[in-house]
MDAnalysis code that builds the backbone (N, CA, C; Angstrom):
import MDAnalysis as mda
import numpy as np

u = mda.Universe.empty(192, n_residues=64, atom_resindex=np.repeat(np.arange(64), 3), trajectory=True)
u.add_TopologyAttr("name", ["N", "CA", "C"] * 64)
u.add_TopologyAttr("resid", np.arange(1, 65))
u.add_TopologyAttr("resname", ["UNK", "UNK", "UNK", "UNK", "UNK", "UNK", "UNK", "UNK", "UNK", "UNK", "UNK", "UNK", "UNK", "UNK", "UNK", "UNK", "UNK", "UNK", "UNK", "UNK", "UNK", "UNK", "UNK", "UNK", "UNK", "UNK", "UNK", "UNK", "UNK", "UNK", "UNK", "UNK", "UNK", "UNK", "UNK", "UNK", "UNK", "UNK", "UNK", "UNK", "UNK", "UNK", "UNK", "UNK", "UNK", "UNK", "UNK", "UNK", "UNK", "UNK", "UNK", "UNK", "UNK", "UNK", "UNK", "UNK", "UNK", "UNK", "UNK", "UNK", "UNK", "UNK", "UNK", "UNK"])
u.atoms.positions = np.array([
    [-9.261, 15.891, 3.289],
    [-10.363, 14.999, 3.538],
    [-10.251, 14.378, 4.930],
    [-9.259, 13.947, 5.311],
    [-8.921, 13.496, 6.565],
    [-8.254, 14.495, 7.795],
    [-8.092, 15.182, 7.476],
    [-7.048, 16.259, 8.075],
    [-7.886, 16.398, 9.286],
    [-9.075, 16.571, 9.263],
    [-10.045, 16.355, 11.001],
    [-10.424, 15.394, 11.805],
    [-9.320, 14.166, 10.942],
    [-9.531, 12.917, 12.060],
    [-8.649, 12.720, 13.472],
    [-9.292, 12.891, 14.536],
    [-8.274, 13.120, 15.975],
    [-7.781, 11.311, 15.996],
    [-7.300, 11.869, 17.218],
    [-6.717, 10.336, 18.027],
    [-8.112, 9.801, 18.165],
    [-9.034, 10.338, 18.902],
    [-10.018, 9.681, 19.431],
    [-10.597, 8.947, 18.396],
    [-11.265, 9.514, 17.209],
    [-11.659, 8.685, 15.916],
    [-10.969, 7.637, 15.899],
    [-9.733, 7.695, 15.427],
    [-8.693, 6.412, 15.310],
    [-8.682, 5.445, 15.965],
    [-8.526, 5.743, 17.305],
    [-8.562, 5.043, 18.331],
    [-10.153, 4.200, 18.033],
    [-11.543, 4.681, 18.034],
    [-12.680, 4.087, 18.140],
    [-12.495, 3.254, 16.539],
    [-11.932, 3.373, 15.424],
    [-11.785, 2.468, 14.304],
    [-10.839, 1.201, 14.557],
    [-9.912, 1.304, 15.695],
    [-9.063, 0.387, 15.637],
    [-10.077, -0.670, 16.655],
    [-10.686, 0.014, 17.624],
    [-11.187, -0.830, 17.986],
    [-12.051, -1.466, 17.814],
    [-13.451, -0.893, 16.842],
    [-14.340, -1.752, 16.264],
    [-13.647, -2.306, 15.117],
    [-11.773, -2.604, 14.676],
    [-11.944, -3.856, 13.738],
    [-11.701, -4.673, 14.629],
    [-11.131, -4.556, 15.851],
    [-10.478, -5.457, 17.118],
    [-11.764, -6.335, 17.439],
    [-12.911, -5.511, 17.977],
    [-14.227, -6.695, 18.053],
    [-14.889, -7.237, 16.515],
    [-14.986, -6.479, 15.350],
    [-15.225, -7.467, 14.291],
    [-14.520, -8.469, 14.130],
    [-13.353, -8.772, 13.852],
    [-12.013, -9.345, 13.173],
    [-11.362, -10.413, 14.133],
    [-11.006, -10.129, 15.494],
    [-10.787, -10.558, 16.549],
    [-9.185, -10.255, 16.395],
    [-8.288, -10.601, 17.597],
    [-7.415, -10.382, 18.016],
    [-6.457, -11.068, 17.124],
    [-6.970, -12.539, 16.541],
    [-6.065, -13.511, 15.592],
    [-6.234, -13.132, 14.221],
    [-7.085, -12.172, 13.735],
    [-7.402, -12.232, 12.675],
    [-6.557, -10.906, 12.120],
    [-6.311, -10.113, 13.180],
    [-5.527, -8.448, 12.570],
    [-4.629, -8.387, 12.214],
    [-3.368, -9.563, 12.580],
    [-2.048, -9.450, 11.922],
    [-1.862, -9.886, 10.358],
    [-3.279, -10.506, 10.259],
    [-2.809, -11.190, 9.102],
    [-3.628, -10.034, 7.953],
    [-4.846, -9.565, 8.430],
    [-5.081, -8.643, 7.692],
    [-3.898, -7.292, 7.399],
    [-3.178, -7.150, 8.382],
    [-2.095, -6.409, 8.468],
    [-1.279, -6.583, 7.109],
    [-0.702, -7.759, 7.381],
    [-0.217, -8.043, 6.324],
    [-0.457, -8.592, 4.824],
    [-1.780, -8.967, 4.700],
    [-2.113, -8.910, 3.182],
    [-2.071, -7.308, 2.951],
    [-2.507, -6.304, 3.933],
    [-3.177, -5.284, 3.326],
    [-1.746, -4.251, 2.814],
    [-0.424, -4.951, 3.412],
    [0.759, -4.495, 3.027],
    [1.581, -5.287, 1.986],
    [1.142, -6.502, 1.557],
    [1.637, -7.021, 0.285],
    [1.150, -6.170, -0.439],
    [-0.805, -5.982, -0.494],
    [-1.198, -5.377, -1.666],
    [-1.056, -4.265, -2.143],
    [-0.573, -3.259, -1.043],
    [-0.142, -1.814, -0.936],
    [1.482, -1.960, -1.597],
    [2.320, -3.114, -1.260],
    [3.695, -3.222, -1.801],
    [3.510, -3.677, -3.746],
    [2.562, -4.721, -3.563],
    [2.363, -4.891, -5.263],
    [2.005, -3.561, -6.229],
    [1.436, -2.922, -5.387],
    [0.466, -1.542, -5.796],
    [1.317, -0.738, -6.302],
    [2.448, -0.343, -5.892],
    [3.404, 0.668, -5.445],
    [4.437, 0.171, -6.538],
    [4.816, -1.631, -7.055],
    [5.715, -1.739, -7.733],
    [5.105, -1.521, -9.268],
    [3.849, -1.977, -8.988],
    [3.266, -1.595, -10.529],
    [3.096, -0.232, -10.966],
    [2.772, 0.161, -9.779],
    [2.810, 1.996, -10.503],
    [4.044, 2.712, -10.955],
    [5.291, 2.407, -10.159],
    [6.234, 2.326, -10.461],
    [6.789, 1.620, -11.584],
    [6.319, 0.211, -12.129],
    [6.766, 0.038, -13.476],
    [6.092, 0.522, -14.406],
    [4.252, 1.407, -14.397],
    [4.095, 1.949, -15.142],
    [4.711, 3.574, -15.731],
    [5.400, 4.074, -14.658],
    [5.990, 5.251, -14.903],
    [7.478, 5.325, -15.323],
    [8.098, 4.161, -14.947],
    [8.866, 3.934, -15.924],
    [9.037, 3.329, -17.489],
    [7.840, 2.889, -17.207],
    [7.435, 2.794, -18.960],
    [6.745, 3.963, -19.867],
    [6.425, 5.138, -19.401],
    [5.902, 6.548, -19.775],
    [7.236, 7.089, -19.984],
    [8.317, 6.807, -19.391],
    [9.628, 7.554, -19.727],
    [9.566, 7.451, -21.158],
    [10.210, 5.901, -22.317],
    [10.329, 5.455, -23.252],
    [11.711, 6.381, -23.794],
    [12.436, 7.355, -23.154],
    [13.792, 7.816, -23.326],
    [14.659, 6.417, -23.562],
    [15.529, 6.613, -24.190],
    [16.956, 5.565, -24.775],
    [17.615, 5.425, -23.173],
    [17.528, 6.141, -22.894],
    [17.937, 5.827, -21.962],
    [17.329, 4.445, -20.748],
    [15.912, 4.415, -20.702],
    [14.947, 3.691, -19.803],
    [15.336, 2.157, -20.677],
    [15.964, 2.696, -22.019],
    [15.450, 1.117, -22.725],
    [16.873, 0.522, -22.816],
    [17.589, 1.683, -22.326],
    [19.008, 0.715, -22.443],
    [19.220, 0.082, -21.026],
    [18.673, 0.650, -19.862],
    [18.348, 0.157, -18.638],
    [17.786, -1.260, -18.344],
    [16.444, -1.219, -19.867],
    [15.645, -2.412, -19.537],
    [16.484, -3.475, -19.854],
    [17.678, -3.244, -20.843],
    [18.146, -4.285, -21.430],
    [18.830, -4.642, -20.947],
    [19.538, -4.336, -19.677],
    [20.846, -4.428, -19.191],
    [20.307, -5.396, -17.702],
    [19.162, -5.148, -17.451],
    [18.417, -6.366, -16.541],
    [18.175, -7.306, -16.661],
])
């Protein structure tokens, strides 16, 4: 789906959030948009360790 996006594309997205958003506003979008990507990532991760349900996963849980 993306595989035909050049530098140049990229480049013209970074910069129309640079004039929407402004210069003070990108770090912080930066970083919510990497908490929510980090919350994202731990929940999917605790849902696939709960699809295990092996003796094993549950003697793990207990030992935490």
């Amino acid at each position: 789906m993306f595989s035909n996006i050049g530098f140049g594309e990229i480049l013209l997205v970074l910069l129309i959030a640079l004039l929407l958003f402004g210069p003070s506003k990108l770090p912080e979008l930066g970083r919510a948009f990497g908490r929510t990507l980090r919350e994202f990532k731990n929940a999917t991760k605790g849902l696939v360790d709960d699809d295990d349900g092996g003796p094993s996963s549950e003697a793990s849980k207990a030992s935490k």
